[in-house]
C-alpha positions in Angstrom: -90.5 -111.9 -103.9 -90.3 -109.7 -106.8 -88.9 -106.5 -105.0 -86.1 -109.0 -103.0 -85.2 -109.6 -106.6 -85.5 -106.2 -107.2 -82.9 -105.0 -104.4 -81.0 -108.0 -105.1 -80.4 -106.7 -108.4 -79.1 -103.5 -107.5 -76.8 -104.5 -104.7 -75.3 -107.2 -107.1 -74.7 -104.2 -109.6 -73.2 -102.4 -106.5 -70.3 -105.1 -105.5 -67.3 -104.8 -107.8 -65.3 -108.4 -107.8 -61.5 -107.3 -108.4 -59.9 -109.0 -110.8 -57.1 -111.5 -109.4 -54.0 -111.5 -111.5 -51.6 -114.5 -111.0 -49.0 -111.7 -109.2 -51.6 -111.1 -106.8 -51.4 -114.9 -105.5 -47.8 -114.4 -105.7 -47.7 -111.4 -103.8 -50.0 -112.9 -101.0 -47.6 -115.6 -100.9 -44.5 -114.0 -100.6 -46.0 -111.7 -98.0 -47.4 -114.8 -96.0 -43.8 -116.5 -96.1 -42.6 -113.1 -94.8 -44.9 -112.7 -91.4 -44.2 -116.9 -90.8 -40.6 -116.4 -91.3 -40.3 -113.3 -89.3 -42.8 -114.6 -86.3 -40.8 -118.1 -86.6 -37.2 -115.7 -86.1 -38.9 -113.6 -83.1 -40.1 -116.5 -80.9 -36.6 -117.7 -80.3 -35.4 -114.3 -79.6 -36.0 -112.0 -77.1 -38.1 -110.6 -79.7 -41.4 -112.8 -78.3 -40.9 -111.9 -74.8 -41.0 -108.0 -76.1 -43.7 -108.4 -78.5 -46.1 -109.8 -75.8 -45.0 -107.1 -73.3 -46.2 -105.0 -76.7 -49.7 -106.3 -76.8 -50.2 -105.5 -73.0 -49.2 -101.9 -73.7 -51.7 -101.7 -76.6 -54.6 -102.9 -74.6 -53.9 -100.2 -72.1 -53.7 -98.1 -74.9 -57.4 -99.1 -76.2 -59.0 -99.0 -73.1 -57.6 -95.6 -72.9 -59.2 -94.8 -76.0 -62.4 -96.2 -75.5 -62.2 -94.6 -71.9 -61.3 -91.2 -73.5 -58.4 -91.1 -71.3 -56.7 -88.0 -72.8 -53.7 -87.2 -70.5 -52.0 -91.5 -71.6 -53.5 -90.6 -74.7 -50.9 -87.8 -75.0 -48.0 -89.3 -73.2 -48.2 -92.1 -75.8 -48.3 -89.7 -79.0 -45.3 -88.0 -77.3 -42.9 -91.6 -77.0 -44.4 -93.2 -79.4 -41.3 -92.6 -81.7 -38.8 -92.7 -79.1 -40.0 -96.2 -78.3 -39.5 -97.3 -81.6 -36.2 -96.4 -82.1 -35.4 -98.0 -78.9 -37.1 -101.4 -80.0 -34.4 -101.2 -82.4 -32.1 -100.5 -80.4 -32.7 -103.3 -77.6 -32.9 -105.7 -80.6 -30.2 -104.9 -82.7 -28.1 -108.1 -81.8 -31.5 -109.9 -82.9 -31.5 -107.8 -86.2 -28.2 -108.6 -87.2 -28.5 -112.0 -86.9 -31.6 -112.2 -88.5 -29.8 -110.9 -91.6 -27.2 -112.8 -91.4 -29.4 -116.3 -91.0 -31.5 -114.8 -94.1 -28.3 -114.3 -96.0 -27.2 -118.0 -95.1 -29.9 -120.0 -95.4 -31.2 -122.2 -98.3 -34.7 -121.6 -97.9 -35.3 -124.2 -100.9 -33.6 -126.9 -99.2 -35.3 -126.3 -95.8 -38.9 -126.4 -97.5 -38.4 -129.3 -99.6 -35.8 -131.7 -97.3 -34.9 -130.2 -93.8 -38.6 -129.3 -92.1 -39.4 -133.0 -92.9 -35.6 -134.5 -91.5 -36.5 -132.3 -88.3 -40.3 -133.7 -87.8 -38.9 -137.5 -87.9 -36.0 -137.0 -85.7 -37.0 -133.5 -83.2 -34.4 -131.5 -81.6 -31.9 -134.2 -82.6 -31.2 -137.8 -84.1 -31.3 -141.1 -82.0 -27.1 -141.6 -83.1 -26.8 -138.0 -81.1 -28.6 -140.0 -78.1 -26.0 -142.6 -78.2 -23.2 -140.5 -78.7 -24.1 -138.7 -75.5 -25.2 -141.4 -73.5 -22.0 -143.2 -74.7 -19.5 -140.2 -74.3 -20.8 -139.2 -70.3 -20.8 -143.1 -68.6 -16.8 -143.4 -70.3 -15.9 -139.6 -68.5 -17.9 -141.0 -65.4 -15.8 -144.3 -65.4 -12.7 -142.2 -65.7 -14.2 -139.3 -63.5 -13.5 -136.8 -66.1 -15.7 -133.9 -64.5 -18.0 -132.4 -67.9 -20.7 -130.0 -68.6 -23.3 -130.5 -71.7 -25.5 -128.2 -72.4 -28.4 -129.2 -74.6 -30.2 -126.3 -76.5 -33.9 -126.5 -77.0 -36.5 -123.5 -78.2 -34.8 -120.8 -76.3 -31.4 -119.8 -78.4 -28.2 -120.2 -76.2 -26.4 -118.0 -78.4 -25.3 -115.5 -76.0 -23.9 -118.0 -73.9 -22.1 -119.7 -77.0 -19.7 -116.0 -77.5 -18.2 -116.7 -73.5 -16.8 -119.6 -75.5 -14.9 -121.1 -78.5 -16.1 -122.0 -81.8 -16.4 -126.0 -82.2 -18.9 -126.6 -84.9 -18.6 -130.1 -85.0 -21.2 -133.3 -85.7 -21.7 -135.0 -82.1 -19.7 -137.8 -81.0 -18.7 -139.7 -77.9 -14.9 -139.3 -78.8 -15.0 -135.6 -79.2 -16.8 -134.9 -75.9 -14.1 -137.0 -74.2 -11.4 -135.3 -75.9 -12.9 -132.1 -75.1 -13.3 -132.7 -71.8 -9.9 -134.5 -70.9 -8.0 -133.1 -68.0 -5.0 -130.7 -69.1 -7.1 -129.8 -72.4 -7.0 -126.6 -74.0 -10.9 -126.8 -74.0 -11.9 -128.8 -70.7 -12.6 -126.0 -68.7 -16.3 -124.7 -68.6 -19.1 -125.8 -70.6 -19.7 -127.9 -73.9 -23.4 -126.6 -76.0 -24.8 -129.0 -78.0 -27.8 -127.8 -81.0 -29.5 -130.5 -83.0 -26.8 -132.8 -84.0 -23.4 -130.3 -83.5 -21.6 -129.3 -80.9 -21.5 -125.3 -81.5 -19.3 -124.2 -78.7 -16.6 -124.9 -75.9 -15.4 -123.6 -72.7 -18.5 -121.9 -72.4 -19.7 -119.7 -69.1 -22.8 -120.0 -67.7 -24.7 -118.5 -64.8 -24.6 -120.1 -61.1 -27.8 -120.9 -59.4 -28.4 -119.2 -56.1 -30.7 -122.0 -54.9 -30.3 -122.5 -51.3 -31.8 -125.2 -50.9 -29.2 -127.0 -53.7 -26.9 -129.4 -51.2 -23.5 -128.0 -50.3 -21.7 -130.7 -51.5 -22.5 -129.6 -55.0 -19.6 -127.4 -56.4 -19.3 -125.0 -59.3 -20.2 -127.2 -61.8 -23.5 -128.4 -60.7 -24.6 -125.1 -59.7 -23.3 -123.8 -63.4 -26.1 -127.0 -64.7 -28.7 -125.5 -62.3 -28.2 -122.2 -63.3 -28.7 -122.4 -67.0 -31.7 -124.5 -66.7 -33.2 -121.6 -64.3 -32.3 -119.2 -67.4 -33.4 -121.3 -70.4 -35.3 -124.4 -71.2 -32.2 -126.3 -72.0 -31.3 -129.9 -70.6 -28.0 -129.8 -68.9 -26.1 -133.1 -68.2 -23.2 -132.5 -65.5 -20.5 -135.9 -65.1 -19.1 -135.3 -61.3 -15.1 -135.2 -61.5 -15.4 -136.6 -58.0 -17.7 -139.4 -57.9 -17.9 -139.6 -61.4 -22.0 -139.7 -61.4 -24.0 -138.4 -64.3 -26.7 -135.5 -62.9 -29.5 -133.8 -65.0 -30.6 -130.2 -64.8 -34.0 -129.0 -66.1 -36.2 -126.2 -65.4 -33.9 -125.4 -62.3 -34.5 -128.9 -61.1 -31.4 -131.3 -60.5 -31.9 -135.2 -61.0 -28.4 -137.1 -59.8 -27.2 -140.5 -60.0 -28.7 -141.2 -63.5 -27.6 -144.7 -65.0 -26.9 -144.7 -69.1 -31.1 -146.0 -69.6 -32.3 -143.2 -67.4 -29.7 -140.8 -68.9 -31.4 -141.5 -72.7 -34.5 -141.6 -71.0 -34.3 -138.0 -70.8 -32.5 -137.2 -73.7 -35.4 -139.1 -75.7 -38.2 -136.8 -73.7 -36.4 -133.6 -74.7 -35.8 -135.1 -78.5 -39.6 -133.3 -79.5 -40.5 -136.5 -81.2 -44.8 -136.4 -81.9 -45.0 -139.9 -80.6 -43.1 -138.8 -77.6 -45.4 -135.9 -76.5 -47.5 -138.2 -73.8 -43.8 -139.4 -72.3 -42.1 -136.2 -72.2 -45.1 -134.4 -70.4 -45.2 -137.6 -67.6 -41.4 -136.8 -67.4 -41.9 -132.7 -66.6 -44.8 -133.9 -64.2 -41.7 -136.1 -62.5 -39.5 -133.7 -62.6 -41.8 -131.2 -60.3 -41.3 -133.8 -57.5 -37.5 -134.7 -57.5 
C-alpha cells in the first residue's frame, strides 16, 4: 500500500493540469461553431458526396500504409497537391456561395428564433400546405398545365439559374398567375424552398424511364426527372385532363384529390411527429 502511494506520488508530480483561461472556452467554442457550420454547408452541397468519396480514398491510403505498399504510397505524395487544388476547383461554385450565405446571414437571429420556427413547422408551414393544395385543384379546374417543384435537403440551386428570380412568400394566387396561359412566366417550372417561391420558368431534366406511359408528355417526364436527380417533391397539374400528379424519388403517383395531395405535402413537411407517417408513405410509394 505504501509504495502505490509512493508511485502514486510521483506520477501525480508528473501530470501538469494547464491552466484554462476563459479565451480558451471561447476559442473551443468558436472553433466548434466553425466545423458544425461548415459540415452543416457541405451536406447540402456536392461537398458530402466528395467528402465521402474522400474517406474511401484515405482508407486505401491506410491500408497501404499498414501494407507498406510503397509504389500508391508514392503516386499519392506525387498528387496529393494537385488534388487539392482541384477540390477547389470542382467546388468553387460551393465556395462562393458559402461566402456569400456567411456574409448574409444573421447568425444571432438563427440561434435564438429561426432553428426553433423551423423544428415546429419542418421544411415549410401548414398555410404553405393550403396555399399549394389550394393553388393546383383551381389550375386543375381550369386545366392550366403547372409544374411545382418542392426543394427538400438536396439544394436545387442549379436548377433555379435556368430560370427567373421570383422570391416571393407562397400563395395560391401567385402560382395561378404564374402559371396562366400567355404569361411571361408560365412556361417551365415553378421551385418552391420553405415558405418562398425562389424561381420561375425553370428547366429541369427529362426522365428516360421507359416504362413511364406514353401518354405522359414533357411535363410529366420534366416531374420524373427531377425527382430521379434530387429528393425533391414535384407536383405536375395536366393541361389536358387537368389532374394533379406527384413525382418522388423517380416514382409518379397520378390522379391525386386535394386530401391526398396535402397528404403528401404534410409527409415531406419534416415535422418530428410526422416521422412514423412519412416513412409508411416512402414504403407506399415503392409500390405505386
Amino acid at each position: 500500500m505504501e509504495h502505490f502511494k509512493e508511485l502514486f506520488g510521483v506520477y501525480s508530480q508528473k501530470i501538469h493540469m494547464p491552466a484554462v483561461r476563459w479565451t480558451d472556452i471561447v476559442e473551443i467554442l468558436i472553433i466548434a461553431f466553425l466545423v458544425y457550420q461548415i459540415m452543416k454547408w457541405a451536406k447540402t452541397t456536392r461537398a458530402w458526396s466528395l467528402f465521402k468519396g474522400l474517406v474511401v480514398i484515405l482508407v486505401f491510403i491506410l491500408l497501404a500504409v499498414v501494407f507498406h505498399m510503397n509504389t500508391i504510397l508514392w503516386i499519392v505524395r506525387n498528387v496529393i497537391s494537385i488534388a487539392a487544388i482541384s477540390l477547389v476547383v470542382v467546388l468553387q461554385p460551393e465556395l462562393r456561395r458559402a461566402l456569400e450565405t456567411l456574409g448574409q446571414k444573421n447568425y444571432l437571429a438563427s440561434i435564438l428564433n429561426l432553428d426553433l420556427q423551423n423544428e415546429e413547422e419542418g421544411l415549410f408551414s401548414n398555410h404553405t400546405i393550403d396555399e399549394i393544395v389550394r393553388g393546383c385543384v383551381e389550375m386543375g379546374k381550369a386545366k392550366t398545365g403547372a409544374l411545382i417543384v418542392i426543394e427538400q435537403n438536396q439544394p436545387l440551386t442549379e436548377y433555379e439559374r435556368t430560370g427567373i428570380d421570383v422570391d416571393g412568400v407562397v400563395s395560391s394566387q401567385l402560382l395561378i398567375n404564374i402559371f396562366e396561359h400567355n404569361t411571361p412566366l408560365h412556361d417551365g417550372a415553378v421551385i418552391i424552398r420553405g415558405n418562398r417561391i425562389t424561381s420561375a420558368t425553370c428547366y429541369l431534366p427529362l426522365s428516360d424511364n421507359l416504362y413511364l406511359s406514353k401518354e405522359l408528355g414533357t411535363r410529366h417526364r420534366a416531374g420524373v426527372g427531377i425527382s430521379e436527380n434530387t429528393d425533391s417533391l414535384t407536383i405536375i397539374v395536366s393541361e389536358e385532363t387537368g389532374k394533379i400528379s406527384v413525382a418522388y424519388k423517380g416514382n409518379l403517383e397520378r390522379s391525386l384529390n386535394a386530401d391526398r395531395l396535402r397528404e403528401r405535402l404534410v409527409m415531406l413537411q419534416n415535422k418530428p411527429v410526422e416521422d412514423k407517417k412519412r416513412k409508411l408513405w416512402k414504403g407506399r410509394s415503392k409500390t405505386s
